[in-house]
N, C-alpha and C positions, 0 to 999 in steps of 0.2 A: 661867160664861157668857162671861167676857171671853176666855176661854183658848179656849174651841170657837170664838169668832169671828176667833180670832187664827190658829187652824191650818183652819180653812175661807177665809182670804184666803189662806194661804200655798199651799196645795193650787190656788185661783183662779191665781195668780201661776206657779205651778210645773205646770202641766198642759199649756200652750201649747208649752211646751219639751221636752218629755218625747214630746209628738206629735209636733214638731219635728223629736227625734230620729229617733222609730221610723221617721216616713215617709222621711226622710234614709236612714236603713238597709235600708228596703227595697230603694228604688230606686237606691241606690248604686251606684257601680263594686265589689267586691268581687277586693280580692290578696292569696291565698295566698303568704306570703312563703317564700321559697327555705330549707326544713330547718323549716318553721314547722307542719306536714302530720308525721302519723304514721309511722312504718317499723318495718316486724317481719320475722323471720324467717317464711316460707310453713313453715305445720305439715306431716308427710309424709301426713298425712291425706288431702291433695291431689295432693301432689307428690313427687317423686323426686328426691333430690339436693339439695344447697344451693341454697336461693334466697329473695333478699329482694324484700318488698315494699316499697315506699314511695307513700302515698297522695299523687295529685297535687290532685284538688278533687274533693268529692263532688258529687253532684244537690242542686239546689236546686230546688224545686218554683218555679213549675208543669215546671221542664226537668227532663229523665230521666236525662241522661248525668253519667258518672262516670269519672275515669282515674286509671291507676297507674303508675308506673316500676317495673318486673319485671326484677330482675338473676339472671340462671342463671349458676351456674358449671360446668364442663364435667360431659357426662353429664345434667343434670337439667333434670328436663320438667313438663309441668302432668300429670296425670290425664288420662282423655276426659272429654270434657263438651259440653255444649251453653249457648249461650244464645240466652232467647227473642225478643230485638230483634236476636240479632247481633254482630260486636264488630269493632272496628279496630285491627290493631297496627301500627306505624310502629317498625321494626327502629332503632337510633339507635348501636347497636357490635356489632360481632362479626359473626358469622356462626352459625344457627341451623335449627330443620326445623320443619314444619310439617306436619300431615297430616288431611286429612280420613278418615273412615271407609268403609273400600272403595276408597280412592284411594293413589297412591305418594306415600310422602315427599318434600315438596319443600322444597329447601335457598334460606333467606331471607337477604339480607346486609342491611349497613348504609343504612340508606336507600329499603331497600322499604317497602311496606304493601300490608298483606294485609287485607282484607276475609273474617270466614267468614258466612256466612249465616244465619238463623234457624234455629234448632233442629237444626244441621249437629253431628253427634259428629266431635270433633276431638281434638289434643292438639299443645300448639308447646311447645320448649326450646331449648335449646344446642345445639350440636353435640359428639361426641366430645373434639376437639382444641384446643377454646377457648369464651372464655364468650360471654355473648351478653346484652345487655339490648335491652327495646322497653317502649313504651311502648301498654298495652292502653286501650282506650276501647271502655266499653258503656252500654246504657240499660234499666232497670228496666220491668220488667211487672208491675205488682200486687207492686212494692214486691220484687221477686227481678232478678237480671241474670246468673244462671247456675242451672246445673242438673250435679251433679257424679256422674258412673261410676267404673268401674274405672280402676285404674293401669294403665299404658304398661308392659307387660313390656319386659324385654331384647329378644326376640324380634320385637319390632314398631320399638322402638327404632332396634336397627341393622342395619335395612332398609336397603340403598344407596340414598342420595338421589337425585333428579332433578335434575339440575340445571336451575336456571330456564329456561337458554338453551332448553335441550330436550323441557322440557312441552307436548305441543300440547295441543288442544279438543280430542279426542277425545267426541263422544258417547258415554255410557254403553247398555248395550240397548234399556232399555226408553226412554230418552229419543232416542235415532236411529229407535225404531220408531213411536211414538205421542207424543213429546213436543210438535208444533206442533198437536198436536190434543188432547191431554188430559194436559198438561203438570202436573198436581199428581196424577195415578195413576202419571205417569210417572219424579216424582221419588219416593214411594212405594217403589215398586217398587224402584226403583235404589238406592234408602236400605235397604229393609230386606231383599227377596227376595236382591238380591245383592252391594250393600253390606254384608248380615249372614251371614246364613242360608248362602248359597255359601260365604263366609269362614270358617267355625268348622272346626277342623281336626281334629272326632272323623269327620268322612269326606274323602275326598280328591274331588277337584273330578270327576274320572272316571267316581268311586260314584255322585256326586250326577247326573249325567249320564246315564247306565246310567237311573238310580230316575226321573229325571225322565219321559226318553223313554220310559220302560216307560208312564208314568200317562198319557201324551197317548195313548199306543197303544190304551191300555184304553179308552178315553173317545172316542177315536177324531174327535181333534182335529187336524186335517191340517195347518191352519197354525200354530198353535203348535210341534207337533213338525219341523216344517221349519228355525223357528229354532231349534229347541234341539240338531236335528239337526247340524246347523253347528257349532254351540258342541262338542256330541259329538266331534268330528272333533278343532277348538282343544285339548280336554279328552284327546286320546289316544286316544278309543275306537274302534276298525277297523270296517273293512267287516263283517267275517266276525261281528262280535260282535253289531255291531246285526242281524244277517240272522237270527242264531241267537236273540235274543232277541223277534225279530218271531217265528220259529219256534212257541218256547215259549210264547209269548201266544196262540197261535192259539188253545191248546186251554181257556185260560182266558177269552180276554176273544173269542173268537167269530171266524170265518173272516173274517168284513166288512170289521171290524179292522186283523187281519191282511194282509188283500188292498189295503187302500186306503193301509197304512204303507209296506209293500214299494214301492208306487208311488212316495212322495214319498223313502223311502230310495234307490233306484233314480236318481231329479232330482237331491238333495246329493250323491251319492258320484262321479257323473259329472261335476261341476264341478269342474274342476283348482285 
């Protein structure tokens, strides 16, 4: 009996301190000290070429965000990927690329930061001729802060960069056409119709052209095929082809058709 009242006072005595602490711990400053945070090599799972991570501080609940020091060395890049809050990279040496999906490579140096957007398919590294680190910062959704695709072939790789100086805003289609009025069909569109779908290279941009305009003709969709018309011209296809291919539709998709495309082909080909 003497012994349970003896570690029932010790527990009384030693409980205030032990709170003490937690609540101290909660609400504390917390610093990760310099080399004190993990570092691995990035598995090829993800990545192409040499590259280390090093964790700088993870999320602490209730915060979301979490950052890394990403070292590439020449040649090596993330995979595409997305994340669903987005992510921040703050370049810190070298010089590197960066590319969203449907967009040109653009070349990052020391000291920039790049913003990609929610749910944007991307992929940043090094550049050819030198290494490159930055430091990525993202924020968790249900517990994820990314989303991983395919590898960066060669082929997309060494694409000739943009150089920063020389990016403009360039609107995309469907976002010059309908983005101030229905700006989430307009990014849609421009993400997958021809951010994807245009880009896959089992037909040439021309083909796709050709197929498009043929299906507006049938349907017999005047402004649609106006702009796609346009894009046809961009895309290489002549005069003489779309005339012959309104031809050949007449007998499938109806004289109407035909007689109302002629007209709007007629409008684009006369604009210089």
């Amino acid at each position: 009996m003497q012994i349970q009242m003896a570690l029932c006072i010790s527990l009384l005595m030693v409980a205030p301190t032990i709170y003490a602490q937690s609540s101290a711990t909660k609400d504390s400053i917390v610093i990760w000290r310099r080399d004190s945070q993990p570092s691995r090599q990035a598995g090829d799972e993800h990545f192409t070429g040499t590259v280390r991570v090093d964790r700088l501080f993870e999320a602490k609940s209730p915060a979301r965000a979490s950052a890394s020091l990403v070292n590439f060395d020449p040649n090596a890049r993330t995979a595409w990927h997305t994340h669903p809050l987005g992510q921040v990279l703050i370049v810190t040496s070298g010089t590197g690329r960066v590319q969203r999906w449907g967009d040109p490579v653009e070349e990052i140096r020391q000291g920039d930061v790049v913003w990609i957007p929610p749910g944007q398919k991307h992929w940043h590294g090094a550049g050819p001729s030198g290494a490159m680190a930055h430091i990525a910062i993202v924020e968790q959704l249900d517990g994820r802060s990314v989303d991983w695709m395919e590898k960066v072939n060669d082929s997309q790789y060494n694409a000739p960069p943009e150089d920063a100086k020389s990016v403009t805003s360039k609107p995309r289609p469907s976002q010059a056409a309908i983005g101030d009025f229905a700006p989430k069909l307009a990014q849609i569109t421009d993400d997958v119709l021809y951010g994807d779908v245009w880009e896959r290279p089992e037909l040439s941009k021309r083909d796709r052209s050709l197929i498009t305009v043929s299906a507006l003709i049938a349907m017999n969709r005047p402004d649609q095929l106006r702009s796609h018309l346009v894009r046809a011209r961009e895309n290489g296809v002549t005069q003489d082809e779309v005339v012959e291919t309104i031809t050949h539709l007449a007998f499938y998709a109806g004289w109407p058709n035909a007689v109302s495309a002629l007209s709007v082909a007629k409008e684009v080909f006369a604009q210089k």
